[in-house]
C-alpha positions, -999 to 999 in steps of 0.1 A, spaced: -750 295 498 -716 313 493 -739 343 479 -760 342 508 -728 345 534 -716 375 514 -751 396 516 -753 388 548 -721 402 560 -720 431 540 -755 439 559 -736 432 590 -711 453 579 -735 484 570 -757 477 606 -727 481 626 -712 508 607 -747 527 609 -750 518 644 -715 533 653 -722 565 636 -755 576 648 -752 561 684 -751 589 700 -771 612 674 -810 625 681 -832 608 650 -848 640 652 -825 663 653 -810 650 623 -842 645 604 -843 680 607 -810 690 596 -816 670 565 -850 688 559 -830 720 563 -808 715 535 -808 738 499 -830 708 482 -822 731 448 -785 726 457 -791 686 464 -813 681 434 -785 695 414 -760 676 434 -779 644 424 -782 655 390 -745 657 381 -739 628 401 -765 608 378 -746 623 347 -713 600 356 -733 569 343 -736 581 304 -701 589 311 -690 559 318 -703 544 293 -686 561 270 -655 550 286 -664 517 278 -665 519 242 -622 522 249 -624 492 272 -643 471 248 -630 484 218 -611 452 211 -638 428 213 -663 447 198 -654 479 176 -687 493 176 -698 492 210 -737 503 208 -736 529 236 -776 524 245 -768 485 250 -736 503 267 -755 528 290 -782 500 295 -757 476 314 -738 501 332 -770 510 348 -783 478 357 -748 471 374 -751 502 396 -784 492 405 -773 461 410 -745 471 435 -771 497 453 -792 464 463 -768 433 465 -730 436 474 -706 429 453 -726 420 421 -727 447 400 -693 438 376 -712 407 371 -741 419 369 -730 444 343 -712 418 323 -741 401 317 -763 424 307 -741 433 283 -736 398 270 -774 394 266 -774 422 243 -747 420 224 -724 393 213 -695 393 239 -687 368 262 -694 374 296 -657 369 306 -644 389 282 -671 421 291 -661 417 329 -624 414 313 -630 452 305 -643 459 334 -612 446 354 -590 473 334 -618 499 343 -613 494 379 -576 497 372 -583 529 354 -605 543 384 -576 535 407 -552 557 393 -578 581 386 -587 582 421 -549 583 439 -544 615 414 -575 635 424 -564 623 463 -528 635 455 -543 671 442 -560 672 472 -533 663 491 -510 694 477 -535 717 478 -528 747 498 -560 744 517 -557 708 528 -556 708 569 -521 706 582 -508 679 605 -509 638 597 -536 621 580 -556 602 606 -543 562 605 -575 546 593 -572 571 559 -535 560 556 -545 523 558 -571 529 532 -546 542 508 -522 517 511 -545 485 509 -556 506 476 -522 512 464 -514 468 469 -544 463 453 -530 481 426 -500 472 423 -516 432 421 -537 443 392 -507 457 372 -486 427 381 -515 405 368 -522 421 338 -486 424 330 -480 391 330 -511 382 309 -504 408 289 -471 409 280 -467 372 274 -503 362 265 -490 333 247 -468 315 272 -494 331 298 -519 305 282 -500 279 280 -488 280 315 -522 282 329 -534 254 304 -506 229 315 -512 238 354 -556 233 349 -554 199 333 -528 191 359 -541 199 387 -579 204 375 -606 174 371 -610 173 335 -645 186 333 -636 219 347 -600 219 329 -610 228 291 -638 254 305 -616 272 327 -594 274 296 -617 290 276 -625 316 303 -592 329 308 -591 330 272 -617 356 270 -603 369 301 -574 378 278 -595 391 251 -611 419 276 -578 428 289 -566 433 254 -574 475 256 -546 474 278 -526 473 250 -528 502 228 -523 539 242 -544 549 215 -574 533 231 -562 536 265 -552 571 269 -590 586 261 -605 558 283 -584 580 312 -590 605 304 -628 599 311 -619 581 343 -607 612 351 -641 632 339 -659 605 357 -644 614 393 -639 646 387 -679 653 380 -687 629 410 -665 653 429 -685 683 416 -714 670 429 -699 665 462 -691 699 469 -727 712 457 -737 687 478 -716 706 509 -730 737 499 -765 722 502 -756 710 537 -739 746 547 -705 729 544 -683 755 531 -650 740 514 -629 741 487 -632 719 463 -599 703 471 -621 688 500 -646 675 480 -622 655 459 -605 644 488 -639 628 506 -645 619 476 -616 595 472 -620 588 504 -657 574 500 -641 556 471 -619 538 489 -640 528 518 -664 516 490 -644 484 484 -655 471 516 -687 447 507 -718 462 515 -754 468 499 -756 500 482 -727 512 500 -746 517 528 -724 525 565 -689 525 542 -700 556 525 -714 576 556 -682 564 577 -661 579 552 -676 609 547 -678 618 582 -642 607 585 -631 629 558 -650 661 570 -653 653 608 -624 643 616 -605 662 591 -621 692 578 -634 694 611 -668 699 600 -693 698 627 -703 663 628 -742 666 624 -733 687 588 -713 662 581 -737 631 584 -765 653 570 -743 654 540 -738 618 538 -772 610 545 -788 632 522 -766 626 490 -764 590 492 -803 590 495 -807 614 470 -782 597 445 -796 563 451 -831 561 440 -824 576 401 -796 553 392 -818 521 406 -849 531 388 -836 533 358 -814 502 364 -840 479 374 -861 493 344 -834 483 320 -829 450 340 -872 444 333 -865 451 296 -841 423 296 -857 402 316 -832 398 346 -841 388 380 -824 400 413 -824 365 425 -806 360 389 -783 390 393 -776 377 431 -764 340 417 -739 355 391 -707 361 415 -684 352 384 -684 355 344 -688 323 343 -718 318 357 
């Protein structure tokens, strides 16, 4: 039931958000525009964003180093996809989703995969506030203050952040009293049937969070956050060029973190968030002319949405997962 409420109001969500920005648009008009784009320029533009998956799961071999040495990247590459394509058709799933995958091929706890996945979140956070600060200095960045609803963004970003380091620093830096704690409190408070299994969660929770703790690991697995954005920003600004949106590429990594961002917000594929965000960024800011701006968004999210759930859902038939399976695993413990 709880699933069911969240898919419903992220498509809430994405209908109002749609609704908002094409109000006042001509369907044909825009069609058109879309038609009119460079489709060698998109194509590319979709290629280079499809190339961030293999890259991040490369990154993952850092994150679950400490679990499992010898990461197999195909098992790797296999789940990363299935949790983009799982986050392209339900909201909020894909961690999960990805987790287990990964646990179904290899032998890794759910918790302690999703664990990892925690610390690569926390990774793509401080990946993404750098690229926004480089953007930020840039000589060509517009003058004049940020519009409100971009400042907002960044600061319920930078609390978010600051949560995850406070959490992990406490699990991390004391994992012994850490367990202990959180032991005493769940058989206190905690019927004794869900006491001993919540236990053993955290535990692996611990496990997966254990990359956090050696540079040597964690420096490389930034530096690919940093690849990972970086090429997503790339294809960005081919995508402007394919649109006729001629900017620096300072602008592209500022939209960029800016779609980012707006992506926490629940919805299916990242549908309305993305194309609010994007014509935000350029509209509003760039002060790209509106209809480039939402060809843009159309056109790249459509274009970079069907390769990543193909091959997804063909990984996810291989292992025999479901949608309605993927839908009912909103936790690593499920």
């Amino acid at each position: 039931m709880r699933g069911r409420w969240i898919t419903l109001l992220g498509l809430g969500i994405a209908l109002a958000l749609l609704w908002w920005l094409f109000r006042d648009e001509d369907p044909a008009k825009g069609w058109s525009h879309i038609r009119g784009a460079n489709l060698g320029l998109l194509l590319l533009a979709v290629a280079l964003s499809t190339a961030t998956f293999p890259v991040r799961a490369i990154r993952w071999r850092y994150l679950l180093a400490p679990a499992q040495p010898a990461a197999p990247f195909r098992s790797r590459f296999e789940a990363v996809c299935i949790g983009f394509m799982a986050n392209n058709l339900l909201p909020r799933v894909g961690e999960f989703a990805r987790a287990y995958a990964y646990s179904r091929r290899e032998p890794v706890h759910a918790a302690t995969a999703f664990a990892t996945l925690v610390v690569e979140r926390f990774l793509d956070g401080i990946a993404i506030l750098l690229l926004l600060l480089l953007a930020l200095v840039s000589p060509g960045f517009p003058a004049g203050d940020l519009p409100p609803e971009i400042v907002t963004g960044i600061r319920v970003v930078s609390v978010f952040l600051g949560l995850v380091v406070v959490g992990s620093a406490f699990l991390l830096g004391a994992p012994g009293p850490a367990m202990r704690t959180a032991a005493w409190f769940a058989r206190t408070l905690l019927p004794a049937r869900w006491a001993d299994p919540f236990v053993r969660l955290l535990r692996s929770f611990v496990e997966g969070l254990a990359s956090l703790r050696g540079w040597r690991l964690m420096l490389p697995a930034l530096g690919w956050s940093l690849g990972v954005w970086t090429l997503q920003s790339l294809s960005f600004w081919i995508g402007f060029l394919a649109f006729d949106i001629h900017l620096a590429f300072d602008a592209a990594l500022f939209t960029n973190g800016t779609v980012a961002i707006a992506s926490t917000i629940p919805t299916p594929g990242f549908v309305g968030t993305f194309h609010a965000a994007a014509k935000l960024a350029l509209s509003d800011l760039y002060a790209v002319p509106e209809a480039n701006a939402l060809g843009f968004a159309v056109g790249w999210h459509l274009g970079a949405f069907f390769p990543i759930t193909i091959i997804g859902l063909w990984y996810a038939r291989g292992l025999g997962l479901s949608l309605r399976e993927m839908a009912g695993r909103r936790s690593p413990a499920e």
